[in-house]
N, C-alpha and C positions, 0 to 999 in steps of 0.2 A: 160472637168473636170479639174478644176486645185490639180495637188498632193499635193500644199504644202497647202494649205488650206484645205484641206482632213484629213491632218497628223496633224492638229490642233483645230480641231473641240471643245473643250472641251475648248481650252484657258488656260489648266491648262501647258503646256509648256511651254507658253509664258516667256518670261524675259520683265517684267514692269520696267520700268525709271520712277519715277515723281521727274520734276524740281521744286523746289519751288524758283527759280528767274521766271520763267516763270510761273509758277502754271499753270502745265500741266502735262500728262503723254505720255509716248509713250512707245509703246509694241511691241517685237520683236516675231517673232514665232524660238523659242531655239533649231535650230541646232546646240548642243553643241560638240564643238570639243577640249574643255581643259576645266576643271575646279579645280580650287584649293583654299583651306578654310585652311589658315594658323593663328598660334595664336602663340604669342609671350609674353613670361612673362620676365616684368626688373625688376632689383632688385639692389639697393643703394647697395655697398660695402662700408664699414666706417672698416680706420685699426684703431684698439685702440692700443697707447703705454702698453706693456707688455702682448698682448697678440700675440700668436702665428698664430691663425686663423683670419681672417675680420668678425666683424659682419654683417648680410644683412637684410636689411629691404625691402619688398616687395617694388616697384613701382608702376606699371601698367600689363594690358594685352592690346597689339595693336593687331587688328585682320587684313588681309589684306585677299580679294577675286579674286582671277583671274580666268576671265570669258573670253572664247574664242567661237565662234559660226558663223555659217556660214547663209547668207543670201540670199535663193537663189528667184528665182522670174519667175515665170509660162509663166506670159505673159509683154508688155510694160507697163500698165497699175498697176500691181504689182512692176515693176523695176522702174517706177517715185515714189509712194508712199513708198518701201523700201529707196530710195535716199535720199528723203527730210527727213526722219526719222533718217539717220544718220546724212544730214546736221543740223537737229534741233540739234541733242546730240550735234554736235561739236561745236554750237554757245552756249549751255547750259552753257558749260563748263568754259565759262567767268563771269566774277560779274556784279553787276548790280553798277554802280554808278551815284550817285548824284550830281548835279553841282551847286554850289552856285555862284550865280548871283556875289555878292559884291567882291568878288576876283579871279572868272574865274576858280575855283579848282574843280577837282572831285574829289568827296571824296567816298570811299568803302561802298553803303549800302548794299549789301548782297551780302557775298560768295555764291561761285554756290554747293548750297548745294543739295542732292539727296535722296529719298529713292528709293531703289532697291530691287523687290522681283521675285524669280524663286522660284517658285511650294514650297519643303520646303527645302532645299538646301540653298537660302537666304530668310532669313524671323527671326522674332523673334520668339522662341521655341511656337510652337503650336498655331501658330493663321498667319493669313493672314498680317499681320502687315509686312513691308518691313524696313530695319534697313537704320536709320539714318547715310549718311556718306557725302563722297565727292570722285570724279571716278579721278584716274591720271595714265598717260600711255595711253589714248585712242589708239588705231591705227586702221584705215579704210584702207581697200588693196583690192582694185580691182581685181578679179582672172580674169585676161588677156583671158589665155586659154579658160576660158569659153563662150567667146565672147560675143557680143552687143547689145541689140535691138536698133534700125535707129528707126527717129520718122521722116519721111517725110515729115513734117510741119517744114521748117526750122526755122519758127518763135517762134518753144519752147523752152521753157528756156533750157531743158536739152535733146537735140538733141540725144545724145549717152548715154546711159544710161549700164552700166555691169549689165548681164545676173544672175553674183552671186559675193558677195563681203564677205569679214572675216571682223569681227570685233573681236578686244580684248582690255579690259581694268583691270585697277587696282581699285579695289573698297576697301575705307578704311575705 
């Protein structure tokens, strides 16, 4: 019986990534070990000559989400497919560019844009919808401690694979 597959039966845990440079998604099962839902409101300060106070005119709200969650993985078979999953995020994370022939240039067609949804934690208020953003800060960390599974086929791509790794990012 593998636990962590057990512990997620429902999928309603999960943390969904979809790339739209790649137009795909990839699902993490949400061993959440940090989460934080920050909001930020700016606001113009204009001083006027002869008045005492600044007037403020609202700006914006920036919202930033930090996501921390651990990945752990039952058997070899689990720890290749948890691996390429982060390897996918971490190529996600670049744009996609276009190259034109007549002058050799790449030029920017699309930011590595994301939407991001966990259960209703991230999501748009009451609906399954995952919010439009872009993830910075990624960090992938191997927990050592945990140790290895050996893939005795030295001819695999990922011979050594961690038992369990952290992932945390900045979603804005």
């Amino acid at each position: 019986m593998n636990p962590t597959g057990s512990f997620n039966n429902s999928r309603i845990n999960d943390i969904k990534i979809y790339s739209f440079t790649k137009s795909a998604e990839i699902s993490f099962k949400a061993f959440l070990t940090n989460f934080s839902d920050n909001y930020k409101s700016n606001w113009n300060s204009q001083e006027i000559y002869g008045r005492m106070d600044p007037i403020y005119t609202f700006k914006n709200v920036v919202r930033t989400i930090e996501v921390a969650f651990d990945v752990p993985s039952y058997d070899m078979d689990e720890a290749q497919s948890n691996l390429q999953k982060s390897i996918w995020l971490s190529q996600a994370l670049y744009p996609v560019y276009d190259s034109t022939s007549a002058k050799g240039v790449n030029i920017l067609s699309s930011p590595p844009m994301f939407r991001v949804t966990f259960a209703n934690f991230i999501s748009q208020e009451r609906s399954s919808v995952g919010l439009l953003g872009w993830i910075s800060g990624y960090n992938f960390k191997p927990e050592i401690d945990s140790g290895f599974f050996i893939d005795p086929d030295t001819s695999s791509i990922n011979p050594i694979v961690p038992k369990l790794y952290k992932v945390s990012f900045t979603y804005n």
